[in-house]
C-alpha positions as CSV (number, residue, x, y, z in Angstrom):
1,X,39.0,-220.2,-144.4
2,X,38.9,-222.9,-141.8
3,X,35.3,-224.4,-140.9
4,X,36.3,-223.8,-137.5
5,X,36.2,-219.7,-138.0
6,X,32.8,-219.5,-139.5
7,X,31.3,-221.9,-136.5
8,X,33.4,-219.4,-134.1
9,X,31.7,-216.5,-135.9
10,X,27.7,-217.7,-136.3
11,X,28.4,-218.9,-132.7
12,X,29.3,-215.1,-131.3
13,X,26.6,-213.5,-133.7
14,X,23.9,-215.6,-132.2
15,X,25.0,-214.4,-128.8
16,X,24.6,-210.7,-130.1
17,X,21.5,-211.6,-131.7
18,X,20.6,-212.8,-127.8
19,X,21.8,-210.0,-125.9
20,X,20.2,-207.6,-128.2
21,X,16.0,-209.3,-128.3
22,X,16.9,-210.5,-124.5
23,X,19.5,-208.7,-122.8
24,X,20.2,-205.0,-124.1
25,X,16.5,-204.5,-124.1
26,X,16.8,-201.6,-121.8
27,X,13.7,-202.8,-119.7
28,X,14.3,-205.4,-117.5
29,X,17.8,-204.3,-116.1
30,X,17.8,-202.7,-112.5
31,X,17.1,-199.1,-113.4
32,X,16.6,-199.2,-116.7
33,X,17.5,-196.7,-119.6
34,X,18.7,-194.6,-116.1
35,X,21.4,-197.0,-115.2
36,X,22.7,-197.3,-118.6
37,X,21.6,-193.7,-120.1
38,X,23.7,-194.5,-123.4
39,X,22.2,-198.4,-124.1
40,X,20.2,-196.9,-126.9
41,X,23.1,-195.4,-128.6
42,X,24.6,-199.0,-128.6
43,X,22.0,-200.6,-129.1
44,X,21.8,-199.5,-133.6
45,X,25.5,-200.2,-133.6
46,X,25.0,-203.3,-132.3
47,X,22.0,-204.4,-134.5
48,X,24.0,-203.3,-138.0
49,X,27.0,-205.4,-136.8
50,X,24.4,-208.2,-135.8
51,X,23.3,-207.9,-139.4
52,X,26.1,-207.5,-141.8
53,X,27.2,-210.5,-139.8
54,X,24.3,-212.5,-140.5
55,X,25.8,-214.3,-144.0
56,X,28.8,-215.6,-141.8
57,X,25.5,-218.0,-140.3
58,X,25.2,-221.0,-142.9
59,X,24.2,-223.7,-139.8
60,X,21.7,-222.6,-136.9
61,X,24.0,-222.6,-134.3
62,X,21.6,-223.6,-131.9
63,X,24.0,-226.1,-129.8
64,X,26.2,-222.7,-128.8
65,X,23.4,-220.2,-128.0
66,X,21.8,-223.4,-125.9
67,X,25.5,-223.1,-124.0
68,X,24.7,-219.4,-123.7
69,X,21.9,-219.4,-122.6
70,X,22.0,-222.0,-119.9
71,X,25.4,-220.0,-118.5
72,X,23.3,-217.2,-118.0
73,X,20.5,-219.2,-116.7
74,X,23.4,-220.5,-113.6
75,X,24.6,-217.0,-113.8
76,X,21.3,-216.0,-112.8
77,X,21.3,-218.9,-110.1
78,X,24.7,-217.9,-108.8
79,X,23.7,-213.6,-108.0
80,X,20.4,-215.1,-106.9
81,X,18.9,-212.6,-109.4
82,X,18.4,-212.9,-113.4
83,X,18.8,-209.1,-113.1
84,X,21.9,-209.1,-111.8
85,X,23.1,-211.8,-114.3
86,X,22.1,-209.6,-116.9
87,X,23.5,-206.0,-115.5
88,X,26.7,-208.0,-116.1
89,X,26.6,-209.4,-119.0
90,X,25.6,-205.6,-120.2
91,X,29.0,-204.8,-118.7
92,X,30.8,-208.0,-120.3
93,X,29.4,-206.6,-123.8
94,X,33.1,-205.2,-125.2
95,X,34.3,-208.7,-124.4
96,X,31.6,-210.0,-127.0
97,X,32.3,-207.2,-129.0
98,X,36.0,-208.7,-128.9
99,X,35.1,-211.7,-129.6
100,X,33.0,-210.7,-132.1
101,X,35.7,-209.0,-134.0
102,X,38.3,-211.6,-133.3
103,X,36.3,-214.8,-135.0
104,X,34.6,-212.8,-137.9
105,X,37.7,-211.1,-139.1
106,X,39.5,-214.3,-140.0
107,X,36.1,-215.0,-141.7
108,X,35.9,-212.3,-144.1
109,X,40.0,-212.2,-144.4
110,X,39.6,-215.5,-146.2
């Protein structure tokens, strides 16, 4: 296993372990649980993955979910709205998903 794949991997699963305590929180998107009536059936799926991920995370990874976090802060800057920043990054979650599935699996094929 190269280093490279478990940093890749801690990095995405503390972005999921962002979106779900700040993002897919289902409270502070424009209409709520109503504009994305099946957030709470992601939302467990999510979490387990978030979870049995969790080993992959030896460092704290900090330095990439600072990155994160400061996109979405300029994403927020950019629609004029934190809301809006966040309705899309609900939308943009299969791409994390992806990713997600992409960096871990060379992890745990090693």
């Amino acid at each position: 296993m190269a280093k490279h794949n478990g940093d890749v991997c801690c990095a995405n699963v503390k972005v999921l372990d962002y979106y779900l305590k700040h993002i897919l929180d289902g409270k502070t998107h424009e209409g709520g649980e109503q504009h994305y009536p099946r957030l709470h059936l992601v939302k467990p799926d999510l979490s387990r993955v978030a979870r049995d991920l969790e080993s992959h995370c030896k460092q704290t990874g900090e330095e990439h979910l600072q990155t994160f976090t400061q996109n979405l802060k300029r994403a927020g800057e950019m629609y004029k709205n934190i809301t809006k920043a966040k309705n899309k990054a609900i939308g943009e979650t299969d791409i994390l998903f992806h990713y997600l599935y992409e960096s871990c699996s060379a992890v745990n094929a090693s």
